[in-house]
C-alpha positions in Angstrom: 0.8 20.0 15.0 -2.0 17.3 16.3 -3.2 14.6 13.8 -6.7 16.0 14.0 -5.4 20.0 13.3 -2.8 18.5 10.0 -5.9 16.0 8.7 -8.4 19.3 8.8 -5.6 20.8 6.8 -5.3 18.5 4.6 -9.0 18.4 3.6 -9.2 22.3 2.7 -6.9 22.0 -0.1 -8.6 21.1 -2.7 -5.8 18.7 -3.8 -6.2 16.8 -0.5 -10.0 17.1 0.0 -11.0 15.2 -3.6 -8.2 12.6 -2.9 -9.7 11.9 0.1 -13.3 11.6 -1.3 -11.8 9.1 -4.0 -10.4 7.4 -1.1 -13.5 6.7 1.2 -15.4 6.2 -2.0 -13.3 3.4 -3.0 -13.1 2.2 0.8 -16.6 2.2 1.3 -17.4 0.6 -2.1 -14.8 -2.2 -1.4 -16.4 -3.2 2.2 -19.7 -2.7 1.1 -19.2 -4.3 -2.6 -22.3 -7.3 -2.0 -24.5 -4.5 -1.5 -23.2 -2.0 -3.9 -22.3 -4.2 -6.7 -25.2 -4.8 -9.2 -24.2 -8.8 -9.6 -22.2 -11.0 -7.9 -18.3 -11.4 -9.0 -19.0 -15.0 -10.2 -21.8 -14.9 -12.3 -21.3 -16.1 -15.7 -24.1 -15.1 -19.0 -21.8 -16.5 -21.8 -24.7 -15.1 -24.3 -24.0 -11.8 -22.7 -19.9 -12.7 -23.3 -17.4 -9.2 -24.7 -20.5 -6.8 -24.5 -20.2 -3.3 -24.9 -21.3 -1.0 -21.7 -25.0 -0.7 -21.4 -27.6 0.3 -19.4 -27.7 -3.6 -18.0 -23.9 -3.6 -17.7 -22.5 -0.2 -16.9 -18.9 -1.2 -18.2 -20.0 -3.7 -20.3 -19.1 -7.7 -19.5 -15.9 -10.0 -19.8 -15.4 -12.9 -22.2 -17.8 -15.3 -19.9 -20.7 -12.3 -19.3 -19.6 -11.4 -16.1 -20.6 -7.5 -15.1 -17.1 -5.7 -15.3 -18.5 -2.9 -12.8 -19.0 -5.5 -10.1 -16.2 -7.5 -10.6 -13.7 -3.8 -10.2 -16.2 -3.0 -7.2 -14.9 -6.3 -5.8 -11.2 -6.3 -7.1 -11.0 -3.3 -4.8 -11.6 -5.2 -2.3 -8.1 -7.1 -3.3 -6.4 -4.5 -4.2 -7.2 -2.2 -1.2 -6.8 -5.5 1.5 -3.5 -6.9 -0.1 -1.9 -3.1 -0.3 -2.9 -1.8 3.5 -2.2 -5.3 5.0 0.9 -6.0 3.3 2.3 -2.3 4.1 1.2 -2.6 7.8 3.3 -5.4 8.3 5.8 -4.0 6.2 5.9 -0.9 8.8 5.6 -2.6 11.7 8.3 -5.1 11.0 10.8 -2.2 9.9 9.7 0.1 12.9 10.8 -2.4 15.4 14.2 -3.2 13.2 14.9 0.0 12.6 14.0 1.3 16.3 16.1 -1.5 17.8 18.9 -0.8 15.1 19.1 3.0 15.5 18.7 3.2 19.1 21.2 0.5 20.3 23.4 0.1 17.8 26.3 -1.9 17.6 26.5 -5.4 16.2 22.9 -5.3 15.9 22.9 -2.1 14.0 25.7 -3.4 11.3 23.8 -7.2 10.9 20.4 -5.5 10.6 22.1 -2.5 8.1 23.6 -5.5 6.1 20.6 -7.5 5.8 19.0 -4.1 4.7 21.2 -3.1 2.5 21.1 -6.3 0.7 16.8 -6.6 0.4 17.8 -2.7 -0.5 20.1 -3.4 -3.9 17.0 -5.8 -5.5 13.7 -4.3 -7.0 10.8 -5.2 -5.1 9.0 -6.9 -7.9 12.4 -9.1 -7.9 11.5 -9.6 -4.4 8.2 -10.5 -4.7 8.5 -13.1 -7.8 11.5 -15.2 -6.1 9.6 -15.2 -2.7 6.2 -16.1 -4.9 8.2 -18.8 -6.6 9.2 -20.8 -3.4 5.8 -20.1 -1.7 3.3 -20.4 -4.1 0.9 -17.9 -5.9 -2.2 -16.7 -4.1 -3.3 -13.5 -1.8 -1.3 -14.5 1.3 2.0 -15.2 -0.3 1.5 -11.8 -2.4 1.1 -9.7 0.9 4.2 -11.3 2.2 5.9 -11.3 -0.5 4.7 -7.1 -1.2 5.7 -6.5 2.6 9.6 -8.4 2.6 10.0 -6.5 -0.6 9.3 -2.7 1.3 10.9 -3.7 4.7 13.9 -2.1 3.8 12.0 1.1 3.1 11.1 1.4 6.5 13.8 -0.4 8.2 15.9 2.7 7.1 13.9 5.3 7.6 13.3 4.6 11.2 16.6 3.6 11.8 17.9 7.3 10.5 14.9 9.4 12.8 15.7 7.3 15.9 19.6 8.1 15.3 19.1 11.4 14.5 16.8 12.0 17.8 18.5 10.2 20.3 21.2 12.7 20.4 18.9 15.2 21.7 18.9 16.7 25.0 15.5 15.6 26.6 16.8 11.8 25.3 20.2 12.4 27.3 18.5 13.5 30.4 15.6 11.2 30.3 18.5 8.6 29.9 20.5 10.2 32.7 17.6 10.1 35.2 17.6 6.4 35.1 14.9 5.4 32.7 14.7 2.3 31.2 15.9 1.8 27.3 11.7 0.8 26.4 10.7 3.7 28.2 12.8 6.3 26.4 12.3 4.1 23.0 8.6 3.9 23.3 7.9 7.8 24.9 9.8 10.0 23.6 11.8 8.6 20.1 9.5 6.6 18.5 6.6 9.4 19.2 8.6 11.6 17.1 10.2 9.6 14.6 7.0 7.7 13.6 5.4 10.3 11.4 7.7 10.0 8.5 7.3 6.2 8.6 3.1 6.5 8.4 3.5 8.8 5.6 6.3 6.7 3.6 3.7 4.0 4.4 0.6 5.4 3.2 3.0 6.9 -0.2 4.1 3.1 -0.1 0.8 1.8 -0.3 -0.1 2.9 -3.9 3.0 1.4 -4.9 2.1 -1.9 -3.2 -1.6 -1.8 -5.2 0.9 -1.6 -8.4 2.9 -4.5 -7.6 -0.5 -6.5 -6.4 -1.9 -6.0 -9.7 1.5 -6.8 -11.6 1.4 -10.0 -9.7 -2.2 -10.8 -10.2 -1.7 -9.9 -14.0 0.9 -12.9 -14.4 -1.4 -14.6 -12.5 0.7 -14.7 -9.5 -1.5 -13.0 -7.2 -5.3 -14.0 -6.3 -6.8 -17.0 -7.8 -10.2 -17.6 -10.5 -12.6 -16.9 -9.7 -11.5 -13.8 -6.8 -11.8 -11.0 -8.8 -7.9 -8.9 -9.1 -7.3 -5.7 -10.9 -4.3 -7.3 -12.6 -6.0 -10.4 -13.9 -8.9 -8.4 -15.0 -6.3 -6.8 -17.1 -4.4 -10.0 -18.3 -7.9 -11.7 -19.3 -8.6 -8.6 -21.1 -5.2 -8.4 -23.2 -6.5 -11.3 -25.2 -9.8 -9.3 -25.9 -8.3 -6.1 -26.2 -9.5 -5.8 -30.2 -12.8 -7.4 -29.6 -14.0 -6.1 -26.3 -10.9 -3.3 -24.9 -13.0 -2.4 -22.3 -12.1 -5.2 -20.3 -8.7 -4.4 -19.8 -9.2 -0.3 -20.1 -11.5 -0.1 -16.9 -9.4 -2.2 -14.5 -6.3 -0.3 -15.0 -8.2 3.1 -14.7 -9.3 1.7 -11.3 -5.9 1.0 -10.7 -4.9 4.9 -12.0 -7.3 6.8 -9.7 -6.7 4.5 -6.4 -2.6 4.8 -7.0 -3.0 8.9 -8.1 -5.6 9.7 -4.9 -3.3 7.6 -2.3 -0.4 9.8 -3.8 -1.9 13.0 -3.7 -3.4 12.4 -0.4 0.0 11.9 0.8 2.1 14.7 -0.5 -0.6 17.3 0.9 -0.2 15.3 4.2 3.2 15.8 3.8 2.8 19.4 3.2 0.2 19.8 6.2 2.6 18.3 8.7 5.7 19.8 7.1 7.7 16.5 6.7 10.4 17.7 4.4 12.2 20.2 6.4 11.7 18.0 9.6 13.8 15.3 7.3 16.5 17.7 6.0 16.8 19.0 9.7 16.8 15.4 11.0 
């Protein structure tokens, strides 16, 4: 099954189509937030401080007047960046291990399994904190420190689709007509072992706008005045009995982005049948 034929799949179901919607909603809303957003993330009315959602402020305002609606319509814009970018290097970084491990084995597979299988054993908000700690808060060191914390993820699952496929016999006689180890790597196992990984990634993703928000709501992640899911949620805990809109909006941001990623991604799974692939594998 093409990538176009599975995506077309994937938006009949009514699971998959309203996920997607969500999705390009919230994508279109973060790139275009100056233009969307009714005021600017920054802008401080302390006589309009903790006020309830009006007609002026559609979610109301934070405890320095600020719009809530355009600072979430800009936190996506965190969120959304720090999750895709720190899961694209993630992938990349455990395609090429995991490739290089699976395929050739050896001393390189055991000191690449080890290294794995150590990253594997810790949580990766563990991860993240004691990588944070040594680096320093702020948006770069929380995408490196999301996308260390999920190499093993991939690192493993790549590693098990390029074992499981270079057994095959196209592999053995593409090998025994003299082609060259990147040639057999790059057209014929990692085109059919890379599926799995995009969709682990895209799964992974959601997961990474959790542990962004986590991090931004100990005030690990981005920095006043860049506008986070997370630390719109840990300014809010302190308001929570005088204005709990402040802390009840972000997270349902947070709710819909992590539940449409995740729905999108288990009818994609469905559409291109990854399951049984994986148990055949």
């Amino acid at each position: 099954m093409t990538g176009h034929s599975a995506l077309a799949r994937v938006l009949r179901t009514p699971r998959g189509g309203i996920a997607a919607a969500v999705l390009v909603v919230l994508v279109l809303g973060a790139v275009f937030a100056p233009l969307v957003a009714p005021y600017g993330y920054a802008d401080q009315n302390l006589p309009m401080a903790n006020r309830e959602p009006s007609l002026a402020h559609w979610l109301g305002t934070d405890e320095f007047g600020r719009d809530l609606l355009s600072r979430i319509i800009f936190g996506a814009r965190t969120s959304l960046a720090v999750g895709t970018v720190s899961i694209g290097l993630s992938m990349l970084a455990g395609i090429v291990l995991g490739a290089a491990s699976g395929y050739f084995g050896g001393a390189l597979d055991r000191a690449v399994t080890s290294v794995v299988d150590l990253t594997w054993s810790f949580p990766e908000i563990l991860i993240a904190l004691i990588l944070i700690a040594i680096v320093g808060p702020g948006l770069n060191s929380t995408a490196i420190a999301i996308a260390i914390g999920y190499l093993a993820q991939f690192t493993r699952l790549t590693r098990a689709q390029i074992m499981s496929l270079r057994g095959e016999t196209y592999v053995e006689a593409t090998v025994g007509l003299g082609a060259t180890h990147a040639h057999v790597l790059f057209r014929h196992l990692l085109p059919n072992a890379i599926t799995p990984v995009i969709v682990a990634g895209m799964l992974a993703t959601g997961n990474a706008i959790v542990l962004e928000a986590t991090l931004g709501f100990f005030g690990l992640g981005a920095q006043p005045p860049t506008p986070s899911w997370g630390a719109m949620m840990s300014s809010g805990t302190a308001q929570i009995f005088i204005a709990p809109w402040i802390i009840v909006f972000p997270g349902l941001a947070i709710a819909i982005t992590v539940i449409a990623i995740n729905l999108f991604g288990d009818a994609l799974i469905e559409a291109l049948d990854i399951r049984s692939r994986l148990r055949s594998g």
